[in-house]
N, C-alpha and C positions, 0 to 999 in steps of 0.2 A: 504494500500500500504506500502509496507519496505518503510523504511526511516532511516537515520541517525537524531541521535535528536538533536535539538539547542540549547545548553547551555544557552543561554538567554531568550528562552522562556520558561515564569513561568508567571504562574496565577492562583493567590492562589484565585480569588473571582470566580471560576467556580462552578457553582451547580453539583454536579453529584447525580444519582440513583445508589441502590442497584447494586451488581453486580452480574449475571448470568453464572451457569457454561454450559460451553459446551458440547454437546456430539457425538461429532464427534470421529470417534474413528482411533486409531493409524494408522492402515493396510491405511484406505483411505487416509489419511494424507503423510503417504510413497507413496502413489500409485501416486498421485500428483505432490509430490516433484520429484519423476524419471521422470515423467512423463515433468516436467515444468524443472527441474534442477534448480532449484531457491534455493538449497542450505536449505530447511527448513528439510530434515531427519537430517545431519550431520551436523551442524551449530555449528560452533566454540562457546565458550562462554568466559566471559570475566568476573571477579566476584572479587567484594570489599569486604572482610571479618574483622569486627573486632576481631574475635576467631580465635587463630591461630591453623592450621592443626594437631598440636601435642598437643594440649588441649584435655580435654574431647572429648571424638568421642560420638556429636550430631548434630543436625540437619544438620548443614551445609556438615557433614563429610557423615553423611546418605546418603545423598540424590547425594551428586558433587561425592562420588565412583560410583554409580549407572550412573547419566548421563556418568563420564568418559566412561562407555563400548562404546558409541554411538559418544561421544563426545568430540573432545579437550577442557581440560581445562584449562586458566589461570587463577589460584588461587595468586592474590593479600593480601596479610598481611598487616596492620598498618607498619610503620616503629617501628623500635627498636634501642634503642641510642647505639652506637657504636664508638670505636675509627677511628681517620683518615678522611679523605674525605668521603664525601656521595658516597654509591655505593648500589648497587642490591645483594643479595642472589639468585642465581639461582637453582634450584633441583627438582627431578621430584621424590615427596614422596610418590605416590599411581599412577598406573600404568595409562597412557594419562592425569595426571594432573600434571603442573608443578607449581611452586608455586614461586612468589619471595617477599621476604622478603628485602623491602628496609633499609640499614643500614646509621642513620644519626649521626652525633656529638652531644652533650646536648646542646651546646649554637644556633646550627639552627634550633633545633624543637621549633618550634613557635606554629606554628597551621597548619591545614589542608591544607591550601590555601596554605601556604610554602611550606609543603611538595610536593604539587603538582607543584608548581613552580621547586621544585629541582630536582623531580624524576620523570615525566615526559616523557622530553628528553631524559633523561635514558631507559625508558621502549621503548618509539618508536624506540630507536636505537636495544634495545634488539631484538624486533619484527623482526627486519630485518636481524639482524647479527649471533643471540646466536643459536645453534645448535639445542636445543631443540625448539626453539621459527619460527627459520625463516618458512616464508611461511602456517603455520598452524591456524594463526588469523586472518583469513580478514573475513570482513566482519561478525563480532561475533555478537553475542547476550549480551549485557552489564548486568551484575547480582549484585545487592548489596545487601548486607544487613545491611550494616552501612549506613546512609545516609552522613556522615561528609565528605565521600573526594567526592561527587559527584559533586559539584559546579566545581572542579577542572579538575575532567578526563571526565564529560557527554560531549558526541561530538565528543570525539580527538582520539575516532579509528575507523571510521566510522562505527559502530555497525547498526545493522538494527531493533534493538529492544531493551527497556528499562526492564528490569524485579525491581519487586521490591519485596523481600522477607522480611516481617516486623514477626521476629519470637517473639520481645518482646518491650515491649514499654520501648526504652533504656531511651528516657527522664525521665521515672521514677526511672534512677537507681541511686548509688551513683557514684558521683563524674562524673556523666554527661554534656558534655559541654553544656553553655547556648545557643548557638544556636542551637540545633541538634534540635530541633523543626521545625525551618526553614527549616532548611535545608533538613529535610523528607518531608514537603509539595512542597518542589522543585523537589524529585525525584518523587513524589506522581504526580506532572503535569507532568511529563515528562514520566511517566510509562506507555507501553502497556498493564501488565497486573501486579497486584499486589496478593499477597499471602499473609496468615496471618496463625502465628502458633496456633490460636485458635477463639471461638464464640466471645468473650469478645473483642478479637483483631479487629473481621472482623465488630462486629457492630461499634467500631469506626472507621474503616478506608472507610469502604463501605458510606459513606455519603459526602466522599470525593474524591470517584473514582468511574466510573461506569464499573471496570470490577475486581471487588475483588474477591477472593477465598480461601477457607478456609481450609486450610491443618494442619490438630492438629497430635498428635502426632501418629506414626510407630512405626514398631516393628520390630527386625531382629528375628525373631522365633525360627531358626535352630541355632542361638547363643546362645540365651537367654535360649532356652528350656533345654542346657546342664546345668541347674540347678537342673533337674528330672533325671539325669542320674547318675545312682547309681555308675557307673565308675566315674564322678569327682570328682577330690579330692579337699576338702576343705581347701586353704593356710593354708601356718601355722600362719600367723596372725590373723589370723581370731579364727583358731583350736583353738590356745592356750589360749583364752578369755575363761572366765566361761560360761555355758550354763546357764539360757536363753541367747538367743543373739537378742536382737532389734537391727536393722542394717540399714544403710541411704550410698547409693553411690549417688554420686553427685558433683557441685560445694559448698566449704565448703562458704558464705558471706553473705551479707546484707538481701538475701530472709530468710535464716533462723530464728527459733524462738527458741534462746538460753536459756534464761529463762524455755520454754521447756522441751530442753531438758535436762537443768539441774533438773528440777523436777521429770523427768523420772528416772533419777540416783538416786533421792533420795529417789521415792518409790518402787523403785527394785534394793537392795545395791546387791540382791543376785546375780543380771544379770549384761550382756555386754553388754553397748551401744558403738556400732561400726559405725564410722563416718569416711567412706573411698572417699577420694578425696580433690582437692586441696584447699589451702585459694585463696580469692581473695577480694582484700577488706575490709580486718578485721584483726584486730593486733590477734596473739597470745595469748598476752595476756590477753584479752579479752574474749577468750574460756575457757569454765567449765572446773573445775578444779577436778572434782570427782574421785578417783579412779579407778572409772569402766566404762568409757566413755574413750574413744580407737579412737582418733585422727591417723588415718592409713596413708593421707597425698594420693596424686595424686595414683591412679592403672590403671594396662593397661586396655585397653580395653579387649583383650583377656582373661584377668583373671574375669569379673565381675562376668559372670556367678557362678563361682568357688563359689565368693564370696555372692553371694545371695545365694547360698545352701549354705550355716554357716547360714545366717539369720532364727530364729523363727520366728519373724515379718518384715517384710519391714517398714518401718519409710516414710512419709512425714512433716516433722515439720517444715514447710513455715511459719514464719509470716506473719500477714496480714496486709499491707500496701503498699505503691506506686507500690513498685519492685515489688509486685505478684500480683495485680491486673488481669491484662493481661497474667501470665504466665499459659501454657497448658504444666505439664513436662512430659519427655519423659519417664520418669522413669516410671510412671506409667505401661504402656503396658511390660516392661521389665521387673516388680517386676511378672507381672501376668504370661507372660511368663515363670517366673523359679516357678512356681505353687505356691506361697507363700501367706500367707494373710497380707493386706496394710491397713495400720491407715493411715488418713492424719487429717491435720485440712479442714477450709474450702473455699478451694481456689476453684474460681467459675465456671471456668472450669471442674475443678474434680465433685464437686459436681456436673454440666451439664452433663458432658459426662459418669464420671465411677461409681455414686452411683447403685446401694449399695455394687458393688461386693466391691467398696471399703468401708470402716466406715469411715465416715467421723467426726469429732468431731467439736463442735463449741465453745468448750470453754477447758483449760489448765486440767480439771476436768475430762471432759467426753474424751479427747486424753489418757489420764491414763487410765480410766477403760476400753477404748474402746482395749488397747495394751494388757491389761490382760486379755480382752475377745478371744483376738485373738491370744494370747498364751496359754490358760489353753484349750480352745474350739474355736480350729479353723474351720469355717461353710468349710466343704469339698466341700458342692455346691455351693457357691461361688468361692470357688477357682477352681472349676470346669467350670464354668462360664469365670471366668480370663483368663484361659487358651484359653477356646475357641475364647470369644472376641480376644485376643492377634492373634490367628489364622488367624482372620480375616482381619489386621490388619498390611498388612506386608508394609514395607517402599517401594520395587519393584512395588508395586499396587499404590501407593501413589505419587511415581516419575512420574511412564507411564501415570500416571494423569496432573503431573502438566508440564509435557513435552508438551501432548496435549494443555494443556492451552496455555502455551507460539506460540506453531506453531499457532494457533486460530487467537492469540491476534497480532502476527508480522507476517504474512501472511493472513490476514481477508480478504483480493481480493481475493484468491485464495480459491473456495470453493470444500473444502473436500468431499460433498454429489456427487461431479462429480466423482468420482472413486468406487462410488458404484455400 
């Protein structure tokens, strides 16, 4: 049955089983909804992001353009310190999502729970009054994927269903608050249905929910693939580096394995190691200092393509520890889509889901020779392979998937088999 959820109810000592996907499919699911008007085809959403919308375009960005066609979106941001009295950013940056960016003072950002004391009342007033906003969020669907402000806002818009998207286990990141443990077993009880962005994710969280599902990583194909198209042209940043070019798009921080890539620099002075995308979390200073290693800094999204065609090799040089335990990158499917061949080390999702087309290496040794295998003799049918997997693989397929879930999990009365 819909429900709005109780912010006080949490129970973290509940056993749950494995969680089961559905397979009801869309068409019945519409057929119902007109059918019942119960608001499950078009259902507003409601969504907590700690990545903010103009960051790298991943998951979050993947997937909330997609719902937008169907769906109003309010895209929720962290606040941002700002001068003057606490107030809202309001703008609608990708067409049916609007986005607001709460702006606070240094000395009231405290913690979550403040913020949500402060900005609040702000947003419900939003709801009702702001042009973009009035009228279009009742009765939403609530979507996190941060769990830290949700002790704050679960409850307070009478949503009729909990999502919980766990794309990375933030507790293992750096400079992570000490409760966000908590605080994810709180949306964890509270969740209709939960999502995990990888195998690694869903065996841990699936013993804690009984209706988990496992969505790893998409691919936008007809983006990415303008890597194989002999009409893009390769920036000039990219151009004006020496060939060979080993190349890494991404967030530039704590996943990476610096050491790495400084060794890489040092067994091929003759190449370019190009490292395009932003810091986060890591001083400047701190980064190799080699000559030939090409710190490019945040790109659009629209250019990546561009930029994997300069790449000879695609790069994954993750180190292995907390932050990558659980990560499934996106990058993956996107290196393959622009037909390229990809080193990584061995992060255990890759190694699960894309050996062999990727080589994986397991040690600083075998990452080297495995990058000069894959530039002197690159296996064609693997990258032949890459492409196709990528094919298969698109984030539209992957959305109408986890769209289904949600209608499943926040309409379970309502059975979908009747409209067949």
């Amino acid at each position: 049955m819909s429900k709005e959820r109780d912010a006080s109810a949490i129970d973290s000592t509940s056993t749950f089983t494995d969680g089961q996907s559905c397979e009801a499919s869309n068409a019945a699911s519409a057929a119902v909804s007109g059918a019942l008007n119960d608001g499950r085809d078009d259902f507003p959403i409601i969504v907590h992001c700690h990545l903010r919308w103009d960051f790298v375009w991943q998951r979050p960005q993947q997937i909330f353009s997609r719902l937008a066609r169907r769906h109003p979106i309010l895209f929720i941001e962290d606040p941002v310190i700002a001068e003057g009295e606490p107030h809202l950013a309001i703008d609608e940056p990708y067409p049916n999502l609007v986005r607001i960016v709460p702006q606070i003072p240094q000395a009231l950002a405290v913690n979550a729970d403040r913020d949500a004391e402060i900005f609040l009342p702000m947003i419900r007033s939003a709801l009702h009054t702001h042009p973009r906003l009035v009228g279009r969020f009742d009765r939403p669907v609530h979507w996190f994927y941060s769990p830290m402000p949700a002790p704050g806002y679960m409850g307070q818009f009478g949503a009729v269903g909990v999502v919980y998207d766990c794309m990375d286990e933030l507790a293992n990141f750096r400079f992570a608050p000490a409760d966000i443990a908590d605080r994810e077993r709180f949306v964890m009880s509270n969740a209709d249905v939960v999502f995990t962005g990888g195998y690694q994710l869903f065996d841990s969280k699936s013993k804690h929910h009984d209706n988990v599902h496992v969505y790893g990583c998409g691919v936008d194909v007809e983006h990415y693939s303008k890597a194989r198209n002999p009409a893009t042209e390769i920036p000039a940043a990219v151009a004006a580096t020496p060939g060979p070019r080993f190349g890494y798009f991404g967030v530039i921080d704590e996943r990476l394995d610096y050491e790495l890539i400084a060794a890489l620099a040092d067994r091929f002075p003759e190449a370019s190691i190009v490292m395009a995308g932003p810091l986060a979390k890591v001083d400047p200073a701190d980064l190799p200092k080699q000559p030939n290693i090409h710190w490019l800094g945040q790109q659009r999204y629209d250019d990546l393509p561009a930029i994997v065609k300069g790449f000879d090799v695609c790069l994954m040089p993750f180190a292995l520890n907390e932050a990558t335990r659980y990560i499934n990158p996106t990058k993956t499917l996107e290196y393959m889509a622009g037909g390229k061949p990809i080193v990584s080390t061995a992060v255990a999702d890759v190694v699960r889901n894309f050996t062999p087309i990727v080589d994986v290496a397991r040690s600083h040794a075998d990452f080297l020779d495995a990058v000069e295998r894959a530039w002197r003799r690159p296996d064609t049918d693997l990258i032949a392979q890459g492409t196709e997997r990528a094919a298969g693989s698109s984030w539209d397929a992957t959305v109408d998937a986890m769209r289904n879930d949600v209608q499943q999990a926040v309409w379970a009365s309502v059975p979908t088999q009747a409209a067949a």
